[in-house]
KOLDOMAR-573784 format. One record per residue (C-alpha): residue in one letter; x, y, z; residue number from 1. Coordinates in steps of 0.5 Angstrom, whole numbers, plus 500, padded with zeros to 3 digits. Each point is the difference from the previous one (the first is absolute). Layout:
residues N
site residu:A c1:X c2:Y c3:Z num:NUM
...
//
This chain:
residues 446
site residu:X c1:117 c2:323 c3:166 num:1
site residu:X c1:497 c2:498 c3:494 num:2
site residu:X c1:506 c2:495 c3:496 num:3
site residu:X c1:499 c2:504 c3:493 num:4
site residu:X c1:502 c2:506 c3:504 num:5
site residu:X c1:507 c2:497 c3:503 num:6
site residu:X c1:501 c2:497 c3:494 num:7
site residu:X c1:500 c2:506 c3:496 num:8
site residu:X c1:505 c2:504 c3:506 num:9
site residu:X c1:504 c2:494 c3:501 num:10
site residu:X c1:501 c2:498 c3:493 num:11
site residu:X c1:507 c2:495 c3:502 num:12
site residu:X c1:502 c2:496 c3:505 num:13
site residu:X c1:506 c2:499 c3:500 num:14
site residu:X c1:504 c2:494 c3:502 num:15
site residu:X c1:508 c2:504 c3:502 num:16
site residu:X c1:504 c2:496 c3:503 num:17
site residu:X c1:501 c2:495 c3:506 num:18
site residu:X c1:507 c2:499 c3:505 num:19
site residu:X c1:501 c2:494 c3:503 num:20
site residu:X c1:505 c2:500 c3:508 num:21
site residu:X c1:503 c2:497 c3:505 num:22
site residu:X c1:496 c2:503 c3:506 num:23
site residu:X c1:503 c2:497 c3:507 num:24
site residu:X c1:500 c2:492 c3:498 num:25
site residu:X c1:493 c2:502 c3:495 num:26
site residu:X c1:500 c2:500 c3:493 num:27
site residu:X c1:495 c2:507 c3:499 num:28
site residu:X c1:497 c2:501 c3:492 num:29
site residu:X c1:498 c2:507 c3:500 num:30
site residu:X c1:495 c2:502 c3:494 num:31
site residu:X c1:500 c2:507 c3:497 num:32
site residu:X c1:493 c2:502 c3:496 num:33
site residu:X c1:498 c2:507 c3:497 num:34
site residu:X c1:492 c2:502 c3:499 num:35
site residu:X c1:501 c2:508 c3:497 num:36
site residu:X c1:503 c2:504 c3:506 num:37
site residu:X c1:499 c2:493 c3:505 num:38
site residu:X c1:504 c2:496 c3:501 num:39
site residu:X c1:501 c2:493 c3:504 num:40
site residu:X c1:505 c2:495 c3:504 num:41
site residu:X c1:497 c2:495 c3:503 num:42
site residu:X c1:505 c2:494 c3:502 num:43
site residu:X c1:500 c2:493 c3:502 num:44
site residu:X c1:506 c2:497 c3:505 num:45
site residu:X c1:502 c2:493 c3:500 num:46
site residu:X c1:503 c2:499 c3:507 num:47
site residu:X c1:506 c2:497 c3:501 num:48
site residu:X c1:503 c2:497 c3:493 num:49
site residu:X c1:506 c2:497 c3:498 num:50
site residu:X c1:506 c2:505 c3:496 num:51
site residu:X c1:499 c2:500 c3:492 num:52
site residu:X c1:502 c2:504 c3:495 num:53
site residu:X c1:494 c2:504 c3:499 num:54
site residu:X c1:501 c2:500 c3:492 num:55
site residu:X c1:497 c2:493 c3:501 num:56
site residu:X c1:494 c2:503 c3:504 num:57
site residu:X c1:498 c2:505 c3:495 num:58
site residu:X c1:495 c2:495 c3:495 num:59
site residu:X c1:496 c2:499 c3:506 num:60
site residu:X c1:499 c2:507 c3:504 num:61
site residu:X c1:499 c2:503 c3:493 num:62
site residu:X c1:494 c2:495 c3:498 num:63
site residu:X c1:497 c2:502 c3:508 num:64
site residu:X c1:500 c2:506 c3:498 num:65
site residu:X c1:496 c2:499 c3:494 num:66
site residu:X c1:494 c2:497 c3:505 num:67
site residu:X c1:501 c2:505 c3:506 num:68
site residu:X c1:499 c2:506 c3:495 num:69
site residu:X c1:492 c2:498 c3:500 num:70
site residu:X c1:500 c2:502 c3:507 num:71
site residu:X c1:502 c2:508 c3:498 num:72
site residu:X c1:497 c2:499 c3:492 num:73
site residu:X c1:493 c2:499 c3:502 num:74
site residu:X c1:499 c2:507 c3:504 num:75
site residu:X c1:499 c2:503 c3:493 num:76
site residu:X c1:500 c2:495 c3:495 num:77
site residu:X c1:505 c2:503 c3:496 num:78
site residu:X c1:499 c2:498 c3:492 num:79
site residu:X c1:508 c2:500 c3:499 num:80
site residu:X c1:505 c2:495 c3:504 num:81
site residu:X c1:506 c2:502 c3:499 num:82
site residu:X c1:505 c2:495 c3:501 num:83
site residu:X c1:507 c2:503 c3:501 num:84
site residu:X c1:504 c2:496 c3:505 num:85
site residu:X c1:500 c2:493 c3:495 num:86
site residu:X c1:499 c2:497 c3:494 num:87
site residu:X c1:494 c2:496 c3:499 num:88
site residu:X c1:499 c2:497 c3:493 num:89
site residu:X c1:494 c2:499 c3:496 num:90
site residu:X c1:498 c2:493 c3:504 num:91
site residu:X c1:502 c2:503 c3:506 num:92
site residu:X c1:495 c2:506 c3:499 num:93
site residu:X c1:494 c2:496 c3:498 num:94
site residu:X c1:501 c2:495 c3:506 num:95
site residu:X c1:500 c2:507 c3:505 num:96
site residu:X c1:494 c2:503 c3:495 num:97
site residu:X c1:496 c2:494 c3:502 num:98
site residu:X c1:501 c2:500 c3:508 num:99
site residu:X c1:498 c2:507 c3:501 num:100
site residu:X c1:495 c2:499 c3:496 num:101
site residu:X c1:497 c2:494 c3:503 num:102
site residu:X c1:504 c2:500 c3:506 num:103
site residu:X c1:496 c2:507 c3:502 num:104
site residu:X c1:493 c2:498 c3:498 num:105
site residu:X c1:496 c2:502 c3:506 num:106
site residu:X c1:504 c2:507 c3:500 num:107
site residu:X c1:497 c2:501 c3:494 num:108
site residu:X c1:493 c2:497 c3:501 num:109
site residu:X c1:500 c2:504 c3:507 num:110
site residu:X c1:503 c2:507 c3:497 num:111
site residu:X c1:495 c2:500 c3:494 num:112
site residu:X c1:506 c2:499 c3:495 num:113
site residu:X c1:499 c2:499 c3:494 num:114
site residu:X c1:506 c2:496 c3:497 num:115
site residu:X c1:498 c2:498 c3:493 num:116
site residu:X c1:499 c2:508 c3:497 num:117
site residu:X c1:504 c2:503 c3:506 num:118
site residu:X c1:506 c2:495 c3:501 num:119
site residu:X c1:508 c2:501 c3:500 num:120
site residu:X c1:507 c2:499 c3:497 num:121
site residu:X c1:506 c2:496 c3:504 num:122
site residu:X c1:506 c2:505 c3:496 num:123
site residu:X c1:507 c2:498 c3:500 num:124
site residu:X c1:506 c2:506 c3:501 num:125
site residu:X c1:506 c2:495 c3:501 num:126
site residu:X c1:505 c2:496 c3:497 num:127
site residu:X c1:502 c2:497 c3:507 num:128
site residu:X c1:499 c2:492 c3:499 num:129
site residu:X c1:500 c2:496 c3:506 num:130
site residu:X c1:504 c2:493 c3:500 num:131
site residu:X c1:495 c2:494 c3:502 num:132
site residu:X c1:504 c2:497 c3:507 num:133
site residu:X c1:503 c2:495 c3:502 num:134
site residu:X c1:503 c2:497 c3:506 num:135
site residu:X c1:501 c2:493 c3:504 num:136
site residu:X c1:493 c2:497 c3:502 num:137
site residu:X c1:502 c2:497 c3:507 num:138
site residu:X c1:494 c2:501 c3:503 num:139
site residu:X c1:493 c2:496 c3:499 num:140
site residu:X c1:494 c2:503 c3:501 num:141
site residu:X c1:498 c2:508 c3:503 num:142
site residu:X c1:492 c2:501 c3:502 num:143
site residu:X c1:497 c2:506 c3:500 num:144
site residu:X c1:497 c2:499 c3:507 num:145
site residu:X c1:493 c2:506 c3:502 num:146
site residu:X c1:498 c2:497 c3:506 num:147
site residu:X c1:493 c2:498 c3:497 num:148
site residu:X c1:496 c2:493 c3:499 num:149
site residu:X c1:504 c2:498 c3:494 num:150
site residu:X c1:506 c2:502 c3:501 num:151
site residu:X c1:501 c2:497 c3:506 num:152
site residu:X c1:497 c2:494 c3:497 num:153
site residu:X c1:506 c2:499 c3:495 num:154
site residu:X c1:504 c2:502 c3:505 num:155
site residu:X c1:498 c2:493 c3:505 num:156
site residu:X c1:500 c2:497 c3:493 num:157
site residu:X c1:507 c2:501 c3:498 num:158
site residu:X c1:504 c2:500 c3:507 num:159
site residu:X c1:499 c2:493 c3:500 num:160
site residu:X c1:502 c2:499 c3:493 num:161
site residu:X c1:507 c2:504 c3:499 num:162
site residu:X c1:506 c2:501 c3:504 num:163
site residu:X c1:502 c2:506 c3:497 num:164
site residu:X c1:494 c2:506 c3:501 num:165
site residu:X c1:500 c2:507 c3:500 num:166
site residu:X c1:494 c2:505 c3:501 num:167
site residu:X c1:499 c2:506 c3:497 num:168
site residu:X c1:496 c2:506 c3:504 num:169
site residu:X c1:499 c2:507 c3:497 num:170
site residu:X c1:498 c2:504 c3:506 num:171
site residu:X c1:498 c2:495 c3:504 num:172
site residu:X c1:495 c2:501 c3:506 num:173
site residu:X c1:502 c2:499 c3:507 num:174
site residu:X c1:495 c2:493 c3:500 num:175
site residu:X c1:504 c2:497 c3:493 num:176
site residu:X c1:507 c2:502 c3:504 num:177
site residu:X c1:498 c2:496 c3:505 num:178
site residu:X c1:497 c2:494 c3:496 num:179
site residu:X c1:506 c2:500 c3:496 num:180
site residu:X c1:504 c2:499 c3:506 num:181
site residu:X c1:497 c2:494 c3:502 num:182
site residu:X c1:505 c2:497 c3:494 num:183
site residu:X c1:507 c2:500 c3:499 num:184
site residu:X c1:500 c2:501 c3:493 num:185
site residu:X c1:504 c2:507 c3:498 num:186
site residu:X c1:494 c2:505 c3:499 num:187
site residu:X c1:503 c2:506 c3:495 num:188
site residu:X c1:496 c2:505 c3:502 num:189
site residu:X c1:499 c2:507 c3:496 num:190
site residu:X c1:497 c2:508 c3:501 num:191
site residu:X c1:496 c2:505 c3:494 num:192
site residu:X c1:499 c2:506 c3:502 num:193
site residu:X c1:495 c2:504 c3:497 num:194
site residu:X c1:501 c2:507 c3:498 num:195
site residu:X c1:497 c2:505 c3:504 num:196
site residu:X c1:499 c2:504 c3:495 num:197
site residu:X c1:496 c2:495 c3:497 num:198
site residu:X c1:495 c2:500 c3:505 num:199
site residu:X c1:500 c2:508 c3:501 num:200
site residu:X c1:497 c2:500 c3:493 num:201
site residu:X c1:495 c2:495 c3:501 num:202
site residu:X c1:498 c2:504 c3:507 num:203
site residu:X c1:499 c2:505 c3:494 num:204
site residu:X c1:495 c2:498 c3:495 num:205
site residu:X c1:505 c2:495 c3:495 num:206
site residu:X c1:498 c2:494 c3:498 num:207
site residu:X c1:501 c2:493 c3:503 num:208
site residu:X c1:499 c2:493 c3:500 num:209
site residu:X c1:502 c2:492 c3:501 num:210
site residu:X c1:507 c2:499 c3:497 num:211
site residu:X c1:502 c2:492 c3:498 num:212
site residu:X c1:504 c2:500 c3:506 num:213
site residu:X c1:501 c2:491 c3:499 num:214
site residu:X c1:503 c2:504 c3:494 num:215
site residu:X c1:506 c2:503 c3:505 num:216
site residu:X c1:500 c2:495 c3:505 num:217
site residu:X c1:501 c2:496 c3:492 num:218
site residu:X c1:507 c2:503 c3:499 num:219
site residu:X c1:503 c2:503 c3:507 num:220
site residu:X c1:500 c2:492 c3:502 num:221
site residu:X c1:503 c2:498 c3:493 num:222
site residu:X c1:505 c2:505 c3:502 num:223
site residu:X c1:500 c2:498 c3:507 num:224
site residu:X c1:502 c2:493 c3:497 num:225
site residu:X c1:506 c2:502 c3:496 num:226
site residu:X c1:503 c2:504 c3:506 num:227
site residu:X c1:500 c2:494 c3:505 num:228
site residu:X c1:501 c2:494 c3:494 num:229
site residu:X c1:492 c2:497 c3:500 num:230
site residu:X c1:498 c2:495 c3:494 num:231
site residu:X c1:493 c2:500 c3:501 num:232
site residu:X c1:496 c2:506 c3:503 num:233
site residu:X c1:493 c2:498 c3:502 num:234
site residu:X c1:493 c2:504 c3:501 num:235
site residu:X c1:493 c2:497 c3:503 num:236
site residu:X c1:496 c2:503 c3:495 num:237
site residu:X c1:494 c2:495 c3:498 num:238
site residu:X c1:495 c2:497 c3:494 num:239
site residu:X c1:495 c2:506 c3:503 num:240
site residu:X c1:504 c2:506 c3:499 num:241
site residu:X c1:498 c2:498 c3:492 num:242
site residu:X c1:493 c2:503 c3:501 num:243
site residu:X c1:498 c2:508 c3:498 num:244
site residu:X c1:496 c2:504 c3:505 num:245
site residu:X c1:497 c2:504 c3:494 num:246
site residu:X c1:498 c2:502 c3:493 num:247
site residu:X c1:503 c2:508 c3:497 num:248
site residu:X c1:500 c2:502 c3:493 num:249
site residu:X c1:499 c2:492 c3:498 num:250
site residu:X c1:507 c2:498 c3:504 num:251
site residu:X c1:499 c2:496 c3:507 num:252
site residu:X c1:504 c2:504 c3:505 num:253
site residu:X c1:503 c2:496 c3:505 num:254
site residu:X c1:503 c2:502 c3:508 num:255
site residu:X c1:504 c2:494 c3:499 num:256
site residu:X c1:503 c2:500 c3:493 num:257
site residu:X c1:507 c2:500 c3:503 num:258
site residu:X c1:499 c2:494 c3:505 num:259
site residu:X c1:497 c2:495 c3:493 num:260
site residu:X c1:502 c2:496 c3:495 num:261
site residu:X c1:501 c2:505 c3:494 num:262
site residu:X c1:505 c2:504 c3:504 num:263
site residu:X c1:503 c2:494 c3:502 num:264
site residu:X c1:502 c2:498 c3:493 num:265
site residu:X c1:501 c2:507 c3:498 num:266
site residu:X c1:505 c2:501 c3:506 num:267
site residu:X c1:504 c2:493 c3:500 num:268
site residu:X c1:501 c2:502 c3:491 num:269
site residu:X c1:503 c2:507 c3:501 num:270
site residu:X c1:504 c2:498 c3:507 num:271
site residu:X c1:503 c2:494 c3:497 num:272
site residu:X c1:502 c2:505 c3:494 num:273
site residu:X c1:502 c2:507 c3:503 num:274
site residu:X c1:501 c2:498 c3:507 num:275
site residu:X c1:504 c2:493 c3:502 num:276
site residu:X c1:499 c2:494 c3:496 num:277
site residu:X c1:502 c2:496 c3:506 num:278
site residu:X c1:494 c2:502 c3:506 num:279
site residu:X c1:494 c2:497 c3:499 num:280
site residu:X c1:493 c2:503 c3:502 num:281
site residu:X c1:493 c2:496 c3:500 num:282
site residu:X c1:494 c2:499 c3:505 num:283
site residu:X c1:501 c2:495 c3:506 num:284
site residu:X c1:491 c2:500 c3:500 num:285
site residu:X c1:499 c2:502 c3:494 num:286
site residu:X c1:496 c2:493 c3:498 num:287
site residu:X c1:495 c2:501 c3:505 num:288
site residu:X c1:494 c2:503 c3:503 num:289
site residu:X c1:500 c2:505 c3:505 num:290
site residu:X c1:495 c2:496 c3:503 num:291
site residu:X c1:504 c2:494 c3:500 num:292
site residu:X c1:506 c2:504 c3:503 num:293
site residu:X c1:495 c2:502 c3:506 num:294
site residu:X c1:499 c2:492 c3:501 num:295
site residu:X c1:507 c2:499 c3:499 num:296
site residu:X c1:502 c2:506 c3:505 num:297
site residu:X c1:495 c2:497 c3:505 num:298
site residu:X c1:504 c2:494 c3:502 num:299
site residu:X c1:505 c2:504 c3:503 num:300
site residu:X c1:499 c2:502 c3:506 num:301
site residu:X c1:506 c2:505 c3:502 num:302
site residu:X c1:498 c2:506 c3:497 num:303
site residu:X c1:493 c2:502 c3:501 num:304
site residu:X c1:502 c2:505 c3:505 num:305
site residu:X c1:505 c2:503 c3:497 num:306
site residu:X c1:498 c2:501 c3:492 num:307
site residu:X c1:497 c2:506 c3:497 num:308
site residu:X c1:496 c2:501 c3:492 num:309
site residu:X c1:497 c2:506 c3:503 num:310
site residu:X c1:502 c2:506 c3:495 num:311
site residu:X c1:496 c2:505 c3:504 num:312
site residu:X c1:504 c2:498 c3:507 num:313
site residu:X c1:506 c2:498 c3:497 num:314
site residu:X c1:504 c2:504 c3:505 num:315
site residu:X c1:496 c2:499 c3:506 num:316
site residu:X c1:501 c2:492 c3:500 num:317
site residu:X c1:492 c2:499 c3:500 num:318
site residu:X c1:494 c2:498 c3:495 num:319
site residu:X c1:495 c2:506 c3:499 num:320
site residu:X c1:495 c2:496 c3:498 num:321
site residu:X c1:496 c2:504 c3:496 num:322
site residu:X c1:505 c2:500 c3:494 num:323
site residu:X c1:500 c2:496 c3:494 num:324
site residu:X c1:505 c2:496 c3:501 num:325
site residu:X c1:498 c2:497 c3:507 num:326
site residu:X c1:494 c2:498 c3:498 num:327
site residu:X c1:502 c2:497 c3:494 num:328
site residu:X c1:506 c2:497 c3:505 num:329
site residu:X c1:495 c2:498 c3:505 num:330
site residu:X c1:495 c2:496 c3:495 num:331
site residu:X c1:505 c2:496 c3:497 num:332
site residu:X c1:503 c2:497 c3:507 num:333
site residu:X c1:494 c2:500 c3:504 num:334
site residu:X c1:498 c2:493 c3:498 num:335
site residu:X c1:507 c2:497 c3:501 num:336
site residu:X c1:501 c2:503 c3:508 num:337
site residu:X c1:496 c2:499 c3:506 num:338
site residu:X c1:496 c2:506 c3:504 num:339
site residu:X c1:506 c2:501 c3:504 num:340
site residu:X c1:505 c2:501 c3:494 num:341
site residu:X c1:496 c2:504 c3:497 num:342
site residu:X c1:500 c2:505 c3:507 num:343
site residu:X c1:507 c2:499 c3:500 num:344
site residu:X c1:502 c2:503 c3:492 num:345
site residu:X c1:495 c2:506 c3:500 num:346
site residu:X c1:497 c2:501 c3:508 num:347
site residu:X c1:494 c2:500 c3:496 num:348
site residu:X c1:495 c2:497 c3:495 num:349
site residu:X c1:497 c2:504 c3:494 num:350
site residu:X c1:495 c2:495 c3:500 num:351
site residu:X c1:496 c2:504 c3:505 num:352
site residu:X c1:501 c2:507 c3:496 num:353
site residu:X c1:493 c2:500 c3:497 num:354
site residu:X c1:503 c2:507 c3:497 num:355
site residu:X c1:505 c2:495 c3:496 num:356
site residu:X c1:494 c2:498 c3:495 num:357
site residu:X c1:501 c2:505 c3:495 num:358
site residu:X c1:508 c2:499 c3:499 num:359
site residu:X c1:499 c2:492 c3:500 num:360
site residu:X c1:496 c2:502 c3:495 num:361
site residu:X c1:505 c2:503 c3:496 num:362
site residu:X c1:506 c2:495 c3:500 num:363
site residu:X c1:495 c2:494 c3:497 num:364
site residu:X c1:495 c2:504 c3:496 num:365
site residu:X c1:503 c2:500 c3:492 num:366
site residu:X c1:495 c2:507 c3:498 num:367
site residu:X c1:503 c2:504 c3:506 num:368
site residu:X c1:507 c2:502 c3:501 num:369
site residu:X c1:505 c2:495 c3:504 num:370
site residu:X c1:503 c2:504 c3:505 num:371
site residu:X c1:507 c2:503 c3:498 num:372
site residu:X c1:504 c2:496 c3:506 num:373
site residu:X c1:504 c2:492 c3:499 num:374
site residu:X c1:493 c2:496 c3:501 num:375
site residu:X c1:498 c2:494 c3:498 num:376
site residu:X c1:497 c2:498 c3:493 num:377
site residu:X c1:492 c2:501 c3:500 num:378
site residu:X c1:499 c2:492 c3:499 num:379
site residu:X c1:505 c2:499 c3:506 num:380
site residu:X c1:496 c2:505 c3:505 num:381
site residu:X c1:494 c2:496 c3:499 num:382
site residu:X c1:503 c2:493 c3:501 num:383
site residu:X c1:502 c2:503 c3:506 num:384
site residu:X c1:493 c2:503 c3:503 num:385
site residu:X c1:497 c2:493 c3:498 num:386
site residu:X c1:506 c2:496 c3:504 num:387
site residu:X c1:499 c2:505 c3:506 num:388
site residu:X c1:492 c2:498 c3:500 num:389
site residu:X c1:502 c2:493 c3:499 num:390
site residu:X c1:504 c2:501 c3:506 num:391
site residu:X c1:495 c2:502 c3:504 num:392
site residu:X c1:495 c2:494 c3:497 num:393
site residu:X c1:496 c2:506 c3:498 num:394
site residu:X c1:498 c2:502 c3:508 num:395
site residu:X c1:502 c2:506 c3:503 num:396
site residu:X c1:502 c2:503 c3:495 num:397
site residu:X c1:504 c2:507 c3:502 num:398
site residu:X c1:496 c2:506 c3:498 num:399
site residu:X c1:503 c2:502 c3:494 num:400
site residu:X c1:501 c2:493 c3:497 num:401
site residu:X c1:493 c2:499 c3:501 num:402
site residu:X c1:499 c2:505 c3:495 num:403
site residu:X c1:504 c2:498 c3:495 num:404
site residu:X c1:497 c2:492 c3:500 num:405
site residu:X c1:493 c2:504 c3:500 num:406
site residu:X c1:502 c2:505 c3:495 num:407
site residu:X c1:507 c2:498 c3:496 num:408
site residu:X c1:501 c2:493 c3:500 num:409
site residu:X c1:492 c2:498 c3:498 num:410
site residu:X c1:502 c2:503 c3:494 num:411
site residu:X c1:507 c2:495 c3:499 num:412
site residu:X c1:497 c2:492 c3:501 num:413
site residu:X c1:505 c2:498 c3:496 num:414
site residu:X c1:506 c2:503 c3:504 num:415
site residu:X c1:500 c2:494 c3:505 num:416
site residu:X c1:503 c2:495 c3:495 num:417
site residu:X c1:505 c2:506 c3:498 num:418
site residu:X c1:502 c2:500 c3:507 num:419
site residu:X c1:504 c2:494 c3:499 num:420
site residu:X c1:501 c2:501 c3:493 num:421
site residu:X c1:504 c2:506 c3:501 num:422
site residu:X c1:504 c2:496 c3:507 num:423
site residu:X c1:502 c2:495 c3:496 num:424
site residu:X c1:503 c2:505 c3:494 num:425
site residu:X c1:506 c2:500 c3:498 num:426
site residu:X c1:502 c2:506 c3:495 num:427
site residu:X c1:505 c2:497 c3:495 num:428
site residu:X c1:502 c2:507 c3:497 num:429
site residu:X c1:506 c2:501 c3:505 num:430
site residu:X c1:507 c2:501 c3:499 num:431
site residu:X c1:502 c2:496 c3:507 num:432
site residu:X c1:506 c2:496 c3:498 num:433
site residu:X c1:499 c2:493 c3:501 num:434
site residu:X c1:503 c2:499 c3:507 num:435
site residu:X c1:496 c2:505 c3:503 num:436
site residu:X c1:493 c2:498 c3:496 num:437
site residu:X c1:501 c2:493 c3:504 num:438
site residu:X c1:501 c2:503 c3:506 num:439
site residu:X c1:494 c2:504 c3:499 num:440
site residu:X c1:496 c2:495 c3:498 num:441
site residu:X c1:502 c2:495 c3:506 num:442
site residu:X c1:498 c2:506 c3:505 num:443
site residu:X c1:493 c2:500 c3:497 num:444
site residu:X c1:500 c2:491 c3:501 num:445
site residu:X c1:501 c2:500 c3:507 num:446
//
């Protein structure tokens, strides 16, 4: 459907209210949010959660509601948001503005949408003010653990260093489960559950599109931390996540806006405001590289059989091998692991799918689009094709990395210096407190 006709069927999307419960042990937040005669309850459920008075509770499954409504708003794309379930102040109101409008950048770049001359309202109908909450810190550090190559990194990183560990899981696969079983940290695991009716419409012609999902993952595990008494929440996104995939209406459009260094900033000044001024929210890697990350990664040998990036295959457990994020993955640990680790990650080896030329063009190429996945940067997927032609010592080169020393890195003569260059990078814009910088910093000198 055409988003100018939603628009005018759905004038208003409606934020109504949200009810938290006890359910078996689980603490379980239910959503309510109307769109004319639609309406939506989507939920998430945090498993088996200590007693606490629900009042204290209310700050945090409020603001979650406030991200979780993207999911449903943006099937029509309704002008008027209408906020009955709590109160937001001015600042509150720009801070939200912004994160739906950057945070869904590549749904309007892939659904046409213009922003600027049709764009939206966040409307406030409630005088219910919720208190910012606090509670005794007793814990250290609660992980937002995925299963994937940079989390796991984290996770080897700081099970060395800290007693006191938690890892947080929303939806974990079978594979993650298992990985985070090999350790003896308190793993607080939570479920969302989308709305059926949500897909029926989709199924039926309205609108859809990447959501900021970083961005939930942001408050439920800062939500998590309160209940279960952490200090410092800490996620795996690094210094490449910084970088767009392309241009729309003269603003870059980013698939990663909620894992950069903006929404950081932007998420550790409204929680400490408005949610608890006792959690602390920051990024492990953040200094780093995605390829520094994959050589780091790569002196770990326990993992290589059981970690998954692949979106396509998340369920499955297996890498596609065709997608975005496996060939990016792919390129950037090449270099560092033999031909037998290789086979034992991916049971494959992109190298050899000539039909991948175009797509590696597309995640080094400035004039084209990057892909809409988490990949590399530009810089970094071309540092990674010159280090997997140094291995081979520029013989027998694999079809498809033939392709790219003849085609792509002819044009690049630069990008060998740049390769060590962006190894020994070290960004200092991070958040890291500085015991956490130090262990970082000492991982990457061993």
């Amino acid at each position: 459907m055409d988003y100018k006709e939603l628009r005018k069927k759905y004038p208003e999307f409606v934020y109504e209210n949200f009810k938290i419960e006890s359910v078996n042990m689980d603490l379980k937040i239910e959503f309510s949010f109307s769109c004319g005669n639609i309406k939506f309850t989507p939920f998430v459920i945090i498993k088996d959660t200590p007693n606490l008075d629900p009042e204290k509770l209310n700050v945090f499954a409020f603001n979650l509601g406030m991200v979780e409504l993207l999911s449903y708003w943006k099937a029509t794309y309704s002008p008027k948001i209408i906020i009955k379930s709590g109160y937001l102040d001015e600042w509150q109101k720009d801070w939200w503005k912004k994160l739906y409008t950057k945070g869904m950048g590549q749904y309007f770049y892939e659904n046409k949408i213009n922003f600027k001359t049709d764009s939206f309202d966040i409307l406030i109908d409630s005088d219910k003010k919720f208190s910012t909450a606090g509670g005794k810190i007793e814990n250290n550090i609660l992980m937002a653990f995925s299963g994937g190559i940079d989390s796991t990194l984290s996770l080897d990183i700081l099970n060395k260093n800290s007693e006191s560990f938690g890892l947080f899981m929303m939806n974990p696969t079978m594979q993650t489960r298992e990985m985070a079983d090999n350790y003896k940290n308190q793993q607080i695991i939570a479920g969302r559950g989308i709305d059926p009716d949500l897909l029926r419409i989709n199924n039926n012609g309205y609108l859809n599109g990447h959501t900021p999902i970083s961005a939930y993952l942001a408050f439920l595990s800062v939500f998590s931390a309160y209940i279960y008494g952490y200090k410092y929440v800490v996620f795996s996104n690094e210094r490449s996540s910084n970088e767009g995939n392309a241009k729309f209406l003269g603003e870059e459009i980013n698939h990663q806006y909620s894992k950069t260094f903006e929404f950081e900033n932007d998420f550790r000044e409204y929680s400490k405001k408005y949610l608890s001024d006792g959690i602390e929210y920051f990024s492990f890697l953040r200094p780093l590289y995605n390829l520094q990350i994959a050589k780091l990664f790569a002196k770990n040998h326990n993992h290589f059989s059981l970690v998954k990036s692949c979106n396509v295959n998340q369920k499955s457990g297996t890498w596609c091998l065709t997608c975005p994020k496996c060939l990016s993955t792919f390129i950037l640990l090449y270099p560092f692991i033999t031909s037998t680790e290789v086979e034992e990650i991916f049971s494959g080896n992109v190298y050899t799918n000539e039909d991948l030329f175009p797509l590696l063009e597309s995640l080094v190429d400035k004039n084209k689009v990057k892909p809409f996945e988490c990949v590399g940067t530009r810089e970094e997927i071309l540092a990674g094709l010159f280090l997997s032609v140094q291995k081979h010592d520029g013989f027998d080169l694999p079809p498809l990395l033939k392709m790219a020393q003849d085609k792509i890195l002819s044009k690049y003569s630069d990008m060998l210096d740049k390769s060590d260059i962006l190894l020994k990078s070290w960004d200092e814009s991070n958040n890291l407190p500085k015991n956490y910088e130090r262990i970082l910093r000492e991982e990457i000198q061993k």
